[in-house]
C-alpha positions as protocol buffer text, in pm:
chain_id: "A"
residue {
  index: 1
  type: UNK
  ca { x: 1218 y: -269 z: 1266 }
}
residue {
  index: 2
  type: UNK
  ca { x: 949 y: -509 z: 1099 }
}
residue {
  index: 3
  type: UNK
  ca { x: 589 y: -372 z: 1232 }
}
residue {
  index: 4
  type: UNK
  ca { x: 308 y: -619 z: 1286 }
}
residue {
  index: 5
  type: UNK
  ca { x: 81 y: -674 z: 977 }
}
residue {
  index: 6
  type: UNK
  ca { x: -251 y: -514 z: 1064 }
}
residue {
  index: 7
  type: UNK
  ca { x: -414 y: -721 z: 802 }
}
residue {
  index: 8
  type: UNK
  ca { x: -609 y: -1008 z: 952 }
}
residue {
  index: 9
  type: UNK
  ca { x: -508 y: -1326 z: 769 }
}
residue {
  index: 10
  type: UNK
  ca { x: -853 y: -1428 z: 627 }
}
residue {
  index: 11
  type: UNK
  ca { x: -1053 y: -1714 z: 647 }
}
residue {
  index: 12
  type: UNK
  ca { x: -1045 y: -1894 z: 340 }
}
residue {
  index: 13
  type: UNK
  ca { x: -1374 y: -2020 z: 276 }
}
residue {
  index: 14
  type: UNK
  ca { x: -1452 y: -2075 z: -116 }
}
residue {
  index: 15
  type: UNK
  ca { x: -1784 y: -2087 z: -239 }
}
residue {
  index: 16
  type: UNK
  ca { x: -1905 y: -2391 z: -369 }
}
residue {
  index: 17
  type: UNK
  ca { x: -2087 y: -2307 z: -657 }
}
residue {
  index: 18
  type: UNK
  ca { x: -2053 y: -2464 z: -1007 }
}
residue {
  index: 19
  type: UNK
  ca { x: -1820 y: -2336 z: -1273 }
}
residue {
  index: 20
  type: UNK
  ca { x: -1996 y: -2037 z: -1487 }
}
residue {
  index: 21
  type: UNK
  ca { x: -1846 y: -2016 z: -1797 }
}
residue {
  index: 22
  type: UNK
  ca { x: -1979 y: -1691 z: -2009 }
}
residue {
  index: 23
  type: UNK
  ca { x: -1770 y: -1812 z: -2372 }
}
residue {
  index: 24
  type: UNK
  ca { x: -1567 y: -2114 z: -2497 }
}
residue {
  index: 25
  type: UNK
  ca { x: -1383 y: -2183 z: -2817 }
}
residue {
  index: 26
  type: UNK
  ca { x: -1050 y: -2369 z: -2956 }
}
residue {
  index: 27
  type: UNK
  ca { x: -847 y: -2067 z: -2809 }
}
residue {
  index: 28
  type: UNK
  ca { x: -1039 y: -1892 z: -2543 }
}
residue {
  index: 29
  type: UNK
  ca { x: -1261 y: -1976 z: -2230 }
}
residue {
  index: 30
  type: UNK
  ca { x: -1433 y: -1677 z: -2054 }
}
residue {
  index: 31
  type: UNK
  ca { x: -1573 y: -1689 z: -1703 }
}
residue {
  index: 32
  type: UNK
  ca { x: -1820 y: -1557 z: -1456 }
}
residue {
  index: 33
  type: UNK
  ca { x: -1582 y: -1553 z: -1149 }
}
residue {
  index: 34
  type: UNK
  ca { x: -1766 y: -1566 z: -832 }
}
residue {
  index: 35
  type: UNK
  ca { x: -1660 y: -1388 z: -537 }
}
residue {
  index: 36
  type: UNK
  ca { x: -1405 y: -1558 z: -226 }
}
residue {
  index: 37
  type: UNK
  ca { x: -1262 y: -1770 z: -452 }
}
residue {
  index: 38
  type: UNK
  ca { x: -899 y: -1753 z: -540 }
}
residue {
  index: 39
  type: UNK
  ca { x: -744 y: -1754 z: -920 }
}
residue {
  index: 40
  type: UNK
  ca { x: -474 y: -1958 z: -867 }
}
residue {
  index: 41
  type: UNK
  ca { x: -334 y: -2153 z: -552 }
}
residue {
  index: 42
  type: UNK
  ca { x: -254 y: -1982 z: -253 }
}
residue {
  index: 43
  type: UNK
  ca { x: 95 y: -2015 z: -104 }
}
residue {
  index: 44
  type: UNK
  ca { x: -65 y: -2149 z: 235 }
}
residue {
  index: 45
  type: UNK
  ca { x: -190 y: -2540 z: 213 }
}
residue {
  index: 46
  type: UNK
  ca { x: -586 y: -2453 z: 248 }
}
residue {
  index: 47
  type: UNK
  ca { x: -554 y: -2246 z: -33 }
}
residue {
  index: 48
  type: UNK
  ca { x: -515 y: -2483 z: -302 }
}
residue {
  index: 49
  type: UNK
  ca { x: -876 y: -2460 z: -418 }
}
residue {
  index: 50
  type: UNK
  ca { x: -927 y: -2188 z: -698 }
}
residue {
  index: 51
  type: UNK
  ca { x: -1057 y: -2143 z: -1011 }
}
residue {
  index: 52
  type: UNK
  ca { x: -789 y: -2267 z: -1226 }
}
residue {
  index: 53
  type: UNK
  ca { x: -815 y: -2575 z: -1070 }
}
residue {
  index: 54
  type: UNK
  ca { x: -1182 y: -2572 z: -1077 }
}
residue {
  index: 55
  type: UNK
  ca { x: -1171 y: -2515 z: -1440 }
}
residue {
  index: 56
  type: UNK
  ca { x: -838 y: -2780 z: -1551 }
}
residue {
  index: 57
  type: UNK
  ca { x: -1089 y: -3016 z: -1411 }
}
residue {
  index: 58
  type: UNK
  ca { x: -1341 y: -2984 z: -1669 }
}
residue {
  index: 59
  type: UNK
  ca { x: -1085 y: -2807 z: -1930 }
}
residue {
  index: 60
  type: UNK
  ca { x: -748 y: -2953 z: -1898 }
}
residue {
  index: 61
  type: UNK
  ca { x: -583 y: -2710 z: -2159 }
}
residue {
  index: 62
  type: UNK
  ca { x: -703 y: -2405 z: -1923 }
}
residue {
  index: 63
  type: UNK
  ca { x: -382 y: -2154 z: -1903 }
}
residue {
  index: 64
  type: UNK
  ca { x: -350 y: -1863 z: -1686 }
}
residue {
  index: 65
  type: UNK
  ca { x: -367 y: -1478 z: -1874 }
}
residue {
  index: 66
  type: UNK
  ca { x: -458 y: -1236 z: -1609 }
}
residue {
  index: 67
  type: UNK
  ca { x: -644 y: -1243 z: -1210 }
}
residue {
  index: 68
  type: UNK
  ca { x: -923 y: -1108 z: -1028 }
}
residue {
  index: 69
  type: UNK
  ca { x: -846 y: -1049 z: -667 }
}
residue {
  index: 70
  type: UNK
  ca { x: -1018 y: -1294 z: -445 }
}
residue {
  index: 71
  type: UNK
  ca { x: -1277 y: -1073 z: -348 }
}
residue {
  index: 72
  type: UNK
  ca { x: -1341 y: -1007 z: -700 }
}
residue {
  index: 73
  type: UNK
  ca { x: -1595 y: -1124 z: -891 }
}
residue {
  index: 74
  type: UNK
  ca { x: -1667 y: -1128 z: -1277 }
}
residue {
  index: 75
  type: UNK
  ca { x: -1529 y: -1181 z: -1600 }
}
residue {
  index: 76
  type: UNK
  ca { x: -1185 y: -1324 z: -1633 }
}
residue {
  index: 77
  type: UNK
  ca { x: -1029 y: -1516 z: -1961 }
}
residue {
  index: 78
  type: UNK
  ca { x: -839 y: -1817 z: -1983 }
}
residue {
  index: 79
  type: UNK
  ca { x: -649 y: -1939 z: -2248 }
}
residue {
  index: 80
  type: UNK
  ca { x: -645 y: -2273 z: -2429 }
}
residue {
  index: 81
  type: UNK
  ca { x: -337 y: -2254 z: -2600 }
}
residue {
  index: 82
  type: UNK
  ca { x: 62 y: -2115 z: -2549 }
}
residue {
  index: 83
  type: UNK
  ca { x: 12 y: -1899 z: -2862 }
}
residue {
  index: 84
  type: UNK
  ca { x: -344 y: -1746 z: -2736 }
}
residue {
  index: 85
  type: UNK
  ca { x: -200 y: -1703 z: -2390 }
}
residue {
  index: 86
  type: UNK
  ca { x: 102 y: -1492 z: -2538 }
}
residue {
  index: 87
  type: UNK
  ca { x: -134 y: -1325 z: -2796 }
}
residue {
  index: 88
  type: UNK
  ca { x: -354 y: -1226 z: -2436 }
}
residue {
  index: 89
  type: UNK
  ca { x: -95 y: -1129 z: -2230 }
}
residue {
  index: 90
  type: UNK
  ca { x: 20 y: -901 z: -2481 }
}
residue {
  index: 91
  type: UNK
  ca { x: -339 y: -759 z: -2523 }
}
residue {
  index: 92
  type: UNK
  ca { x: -340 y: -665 z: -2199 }
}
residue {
  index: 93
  type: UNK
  ca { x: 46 y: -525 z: -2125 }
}
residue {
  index: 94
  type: UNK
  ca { x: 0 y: -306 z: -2426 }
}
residue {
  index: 95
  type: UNK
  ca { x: -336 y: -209 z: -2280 }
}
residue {
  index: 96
  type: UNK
  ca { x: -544 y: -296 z: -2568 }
}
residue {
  index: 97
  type: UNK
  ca { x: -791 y: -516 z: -2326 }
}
residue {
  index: 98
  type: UNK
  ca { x: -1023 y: -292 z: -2223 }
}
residue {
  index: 99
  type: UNK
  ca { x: -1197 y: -380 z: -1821 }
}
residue {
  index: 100
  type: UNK
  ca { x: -1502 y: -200 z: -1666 }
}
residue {
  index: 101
  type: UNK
  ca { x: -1636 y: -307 z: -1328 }
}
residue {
  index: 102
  type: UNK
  ca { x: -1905 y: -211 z: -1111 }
}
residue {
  index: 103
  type: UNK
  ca { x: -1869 y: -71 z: -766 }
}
residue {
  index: 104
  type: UNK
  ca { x: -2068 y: 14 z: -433 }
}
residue {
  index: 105
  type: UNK
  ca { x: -1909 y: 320 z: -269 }
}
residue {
  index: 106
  type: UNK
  ca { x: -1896 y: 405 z: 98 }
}
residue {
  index: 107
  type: UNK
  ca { x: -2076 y: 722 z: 112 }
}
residue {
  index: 108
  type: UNK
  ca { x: -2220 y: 974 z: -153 }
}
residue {
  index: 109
  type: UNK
  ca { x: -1896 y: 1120 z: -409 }
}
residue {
  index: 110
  type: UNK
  ca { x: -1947 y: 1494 z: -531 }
}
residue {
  index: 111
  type: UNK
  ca { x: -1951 y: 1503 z: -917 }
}
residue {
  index: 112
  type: UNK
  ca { x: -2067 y: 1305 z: -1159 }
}
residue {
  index: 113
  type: UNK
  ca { x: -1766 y: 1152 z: -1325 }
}
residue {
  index: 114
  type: UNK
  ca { x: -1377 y: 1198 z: -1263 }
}
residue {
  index: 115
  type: UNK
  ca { x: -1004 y: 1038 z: -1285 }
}
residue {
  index: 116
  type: UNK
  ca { x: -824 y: 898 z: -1006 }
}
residue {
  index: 117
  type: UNK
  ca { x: -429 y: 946 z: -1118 }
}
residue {
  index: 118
  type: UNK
  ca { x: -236 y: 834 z: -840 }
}
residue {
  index: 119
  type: UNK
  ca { x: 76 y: 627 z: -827 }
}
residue {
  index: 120
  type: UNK
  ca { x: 45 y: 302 z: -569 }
}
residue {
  index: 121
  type: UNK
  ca { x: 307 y: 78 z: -462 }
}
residue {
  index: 122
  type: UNK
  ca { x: 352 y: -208 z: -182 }
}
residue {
  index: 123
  type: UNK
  ca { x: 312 y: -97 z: 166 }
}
residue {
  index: 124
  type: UNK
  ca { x: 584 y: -348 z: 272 }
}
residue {
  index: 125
  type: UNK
  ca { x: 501 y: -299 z: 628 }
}
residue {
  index: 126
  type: UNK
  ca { x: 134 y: -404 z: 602 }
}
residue {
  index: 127
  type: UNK
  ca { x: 120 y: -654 z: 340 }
}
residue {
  index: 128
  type: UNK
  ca { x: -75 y: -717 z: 124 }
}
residue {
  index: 129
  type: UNK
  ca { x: -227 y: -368 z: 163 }
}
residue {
  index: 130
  type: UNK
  ca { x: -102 y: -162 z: -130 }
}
residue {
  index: 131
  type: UNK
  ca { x: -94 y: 259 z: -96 }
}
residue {
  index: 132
  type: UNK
  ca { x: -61 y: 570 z: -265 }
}
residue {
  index: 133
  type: UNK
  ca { x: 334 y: 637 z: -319 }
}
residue {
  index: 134
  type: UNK
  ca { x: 446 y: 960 z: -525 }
}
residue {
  index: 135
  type: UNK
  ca { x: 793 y: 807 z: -488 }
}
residue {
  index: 136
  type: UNK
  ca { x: 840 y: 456 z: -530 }
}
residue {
  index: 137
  type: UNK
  ca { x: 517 y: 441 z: -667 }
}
residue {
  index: 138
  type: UNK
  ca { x: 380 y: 289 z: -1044 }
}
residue {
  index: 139
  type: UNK
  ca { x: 152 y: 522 z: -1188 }
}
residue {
  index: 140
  type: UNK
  ca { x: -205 y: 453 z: -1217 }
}
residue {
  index: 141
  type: UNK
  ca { x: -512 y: 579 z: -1366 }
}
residue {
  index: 142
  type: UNK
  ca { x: -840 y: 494 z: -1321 }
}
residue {
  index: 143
  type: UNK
  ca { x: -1201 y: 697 z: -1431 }
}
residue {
  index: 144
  type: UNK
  ca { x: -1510 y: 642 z: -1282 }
}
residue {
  index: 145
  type: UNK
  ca { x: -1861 y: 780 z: -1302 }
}
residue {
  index: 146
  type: UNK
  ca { x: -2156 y: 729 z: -1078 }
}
residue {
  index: 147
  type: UNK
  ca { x: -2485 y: 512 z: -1221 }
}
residue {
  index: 148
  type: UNK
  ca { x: -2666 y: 552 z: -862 }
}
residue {
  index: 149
  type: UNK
  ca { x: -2689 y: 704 z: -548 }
}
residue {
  index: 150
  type: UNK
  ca { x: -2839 y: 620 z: -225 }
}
residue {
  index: 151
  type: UNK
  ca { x: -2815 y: 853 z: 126 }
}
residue {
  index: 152
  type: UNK
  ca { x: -2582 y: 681 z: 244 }
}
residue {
  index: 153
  type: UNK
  ca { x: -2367 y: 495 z: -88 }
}
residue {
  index: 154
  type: UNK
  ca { x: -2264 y: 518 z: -461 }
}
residue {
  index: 155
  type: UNK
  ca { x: -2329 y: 305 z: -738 }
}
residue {
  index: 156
  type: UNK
  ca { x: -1996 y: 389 z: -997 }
}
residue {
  index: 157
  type: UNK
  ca { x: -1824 y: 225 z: -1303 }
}
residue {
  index: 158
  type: UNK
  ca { x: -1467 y: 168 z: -1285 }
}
residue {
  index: 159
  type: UNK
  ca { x: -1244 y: 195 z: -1583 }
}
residue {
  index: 160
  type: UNK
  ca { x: -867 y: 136 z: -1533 }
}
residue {
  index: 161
  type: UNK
  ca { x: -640 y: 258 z: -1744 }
}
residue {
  index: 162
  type: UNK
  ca { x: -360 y: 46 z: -1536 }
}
residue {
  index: 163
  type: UNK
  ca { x: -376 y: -281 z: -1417 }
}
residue {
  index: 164
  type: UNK
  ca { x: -167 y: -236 z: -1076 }
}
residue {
  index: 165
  type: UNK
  ca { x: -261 y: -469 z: -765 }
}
residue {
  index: 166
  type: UNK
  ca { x: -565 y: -336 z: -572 }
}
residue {
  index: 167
  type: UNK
  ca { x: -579 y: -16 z: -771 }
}
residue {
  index: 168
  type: UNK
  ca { x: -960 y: 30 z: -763 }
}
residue {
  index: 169
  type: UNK
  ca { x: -947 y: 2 z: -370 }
}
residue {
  index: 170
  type: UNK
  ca { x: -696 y: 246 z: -330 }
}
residue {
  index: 171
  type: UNK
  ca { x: -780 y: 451 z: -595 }
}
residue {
  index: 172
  type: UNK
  ca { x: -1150 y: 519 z: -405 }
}
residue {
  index: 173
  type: UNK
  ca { x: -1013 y: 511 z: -66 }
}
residue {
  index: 174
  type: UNK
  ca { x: -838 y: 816 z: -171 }
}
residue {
  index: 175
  type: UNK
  ca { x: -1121 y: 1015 z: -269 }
}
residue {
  index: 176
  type: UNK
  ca { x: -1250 y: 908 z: 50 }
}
residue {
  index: 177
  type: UNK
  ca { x: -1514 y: 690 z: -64 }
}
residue {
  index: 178
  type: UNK
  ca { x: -1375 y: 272 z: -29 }
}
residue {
  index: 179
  type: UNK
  ca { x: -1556 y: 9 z: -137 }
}
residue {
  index: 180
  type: UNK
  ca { x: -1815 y: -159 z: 58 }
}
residue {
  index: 181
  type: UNK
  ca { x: -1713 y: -460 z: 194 }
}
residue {
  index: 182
  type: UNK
  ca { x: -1337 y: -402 z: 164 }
}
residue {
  index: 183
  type: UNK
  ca { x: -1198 y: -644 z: 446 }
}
residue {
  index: 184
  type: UNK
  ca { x: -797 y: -405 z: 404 }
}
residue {
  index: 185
  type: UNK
  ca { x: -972 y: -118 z: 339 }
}
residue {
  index: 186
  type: UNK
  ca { x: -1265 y: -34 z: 494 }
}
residue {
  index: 187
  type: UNK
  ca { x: -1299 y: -305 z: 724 }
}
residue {
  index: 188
  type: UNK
  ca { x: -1616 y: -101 z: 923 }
}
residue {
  index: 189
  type: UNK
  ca { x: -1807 y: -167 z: 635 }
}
residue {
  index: 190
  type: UNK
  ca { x: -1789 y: -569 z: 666 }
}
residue {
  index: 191
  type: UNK
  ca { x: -2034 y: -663 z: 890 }
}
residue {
  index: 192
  type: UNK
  ca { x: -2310 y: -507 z: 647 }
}
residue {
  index: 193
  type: UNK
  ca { x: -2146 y: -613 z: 329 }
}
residue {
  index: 194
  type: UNK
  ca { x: -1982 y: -953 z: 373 }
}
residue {
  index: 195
  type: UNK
  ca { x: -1854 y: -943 z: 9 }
}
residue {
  index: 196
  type: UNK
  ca { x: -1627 y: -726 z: -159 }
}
residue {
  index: 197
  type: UNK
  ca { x: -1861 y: -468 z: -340 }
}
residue {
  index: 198
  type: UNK
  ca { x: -1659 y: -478 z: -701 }
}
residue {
  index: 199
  type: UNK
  ca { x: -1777 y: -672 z: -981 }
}
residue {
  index: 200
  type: UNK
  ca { x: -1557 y: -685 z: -1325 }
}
residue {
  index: 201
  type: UNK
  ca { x: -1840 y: -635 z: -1550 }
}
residue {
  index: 202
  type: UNK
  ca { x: -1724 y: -646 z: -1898 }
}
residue {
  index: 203
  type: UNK
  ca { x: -1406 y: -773 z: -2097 }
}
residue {
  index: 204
  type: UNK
  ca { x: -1300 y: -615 z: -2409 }
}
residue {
  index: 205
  type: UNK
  ca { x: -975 y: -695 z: -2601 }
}
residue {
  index: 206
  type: UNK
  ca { x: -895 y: -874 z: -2959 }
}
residue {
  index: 207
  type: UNK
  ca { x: -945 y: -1253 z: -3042 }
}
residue {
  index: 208
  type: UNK
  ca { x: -610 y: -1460 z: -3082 }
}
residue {
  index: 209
  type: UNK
  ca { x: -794 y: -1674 z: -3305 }
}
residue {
  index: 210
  type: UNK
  ca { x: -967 y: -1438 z: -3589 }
}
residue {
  index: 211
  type: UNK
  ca { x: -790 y: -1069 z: -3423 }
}
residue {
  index: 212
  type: UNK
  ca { x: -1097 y: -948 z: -3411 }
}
residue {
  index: 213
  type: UNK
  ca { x: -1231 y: -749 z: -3135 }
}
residue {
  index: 214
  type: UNK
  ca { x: -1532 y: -915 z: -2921 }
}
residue {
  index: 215
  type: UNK
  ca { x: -1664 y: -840 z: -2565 }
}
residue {
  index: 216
  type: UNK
  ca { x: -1802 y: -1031 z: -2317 }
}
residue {
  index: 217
  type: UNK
  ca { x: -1972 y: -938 z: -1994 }
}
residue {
  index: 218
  type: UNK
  ca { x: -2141 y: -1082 z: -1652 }
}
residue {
  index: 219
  type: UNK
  ca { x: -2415 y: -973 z: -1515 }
}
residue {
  index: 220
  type: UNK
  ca { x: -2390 y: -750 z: -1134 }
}
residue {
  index: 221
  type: UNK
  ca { x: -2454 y: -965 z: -879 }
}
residue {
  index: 222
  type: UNK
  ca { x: -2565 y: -681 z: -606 }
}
């Protein structure tokens, strides 16, 4: 039997803030994704305003490569052309594009640095909430290490080794420690944090253009 999502189905309210774009060239654009607002078009009618559109507005050749979650905010990379957009995907399927985000912790983690290798997979039953799964599951890997502490919270950067769906959430819920302002996953934390506390902070992978390797990054908004 089919058991009741326990996932309230969010208010979609998108910010309305201009477009930030961090880098543009013949092949590339790179951009400061704020948080609440979708990648690419929801399935439900509201949801049709994202950041894809946003962007075809002003850059008409914009193509999709990767996502942020909607909570998400930070550095994300379009591309302007079918042979960059193959050349990107493949940067990141054969993990050569390197991520690192930024992340307020519920709570104060023991140790200074660690890796979270844990497999995750749908929990079908609670959609969209993802979990760990040692059978079904994908594996994932993600290292973090803490940049600041509070009494009550932990400042930590994120690397993922993996790119699965909500891994960074899952991954630190496990150790016990979600992010701040997780709506799924630690929905007690919302009323103080009304954003999702995770911030992709830098971008590194090779150019499609020159194959050269270039970063970009976006400043931490909390």
């Amino acid at each position: 039997m089919h058991k009741p999502s326990l996932i309230p189905d969010f208010a979609y309210d998108p910010p309305d803030t201009p477009l930030s774009i961090l880098h543009e060239d013949a092949a590339i654009l790179v951009l400061d994704k704020p948080a609440g607002l979708l990648t690419v078009p929801g399935k439900l009618e509201n949801r049709q305003d994202c950041l894809i559109t946003r962007l075809r507005a002003a850059r008409w050749d914009a193509l999709l490569v990767h996502r942020l979650d909607c909570d998400t905010s930070g550095v994300i990379i379009f591309a302007r052309t079918r042979q960059a957009q193959g050349f990107l995907g493949q940067e990141f399927e054969q993990r050569r594009a390197q991520k690192a985000y930024v992340a307020r912790l519920k709570g104060r983690i023991e140790g200074e640095s660690g890796t979270v290798d844990l497999p995750l997979g749908s929990d079908w039953d609670y959609r969209p909430r993802q979990k760990v799964d040692h059978t079904h599951g994908r594996p994932a890997q993600t290292d973090w290490q803490v940049i600041g502490r509070s009494e009550d919270e932990t400042r930590v950067r994120l690397t993922p080794h993996t790119g699965r769906s909500h891994q960074l959430r899952v991954h630190m819920l496990a150790l016990g420690h979600p992010i701040l302002g997780d709506q799924i996953y630690a929905p007690e934390t919302r009323a103080a944090h009304p954003r999702l506390m995770l911030h992709a902070e830098t971008l590194s992978l090779h150019h499609p253009a020159t194959g050269e390797r270039v970063s970009f990054a976006a400043p931490v908004p909390f």
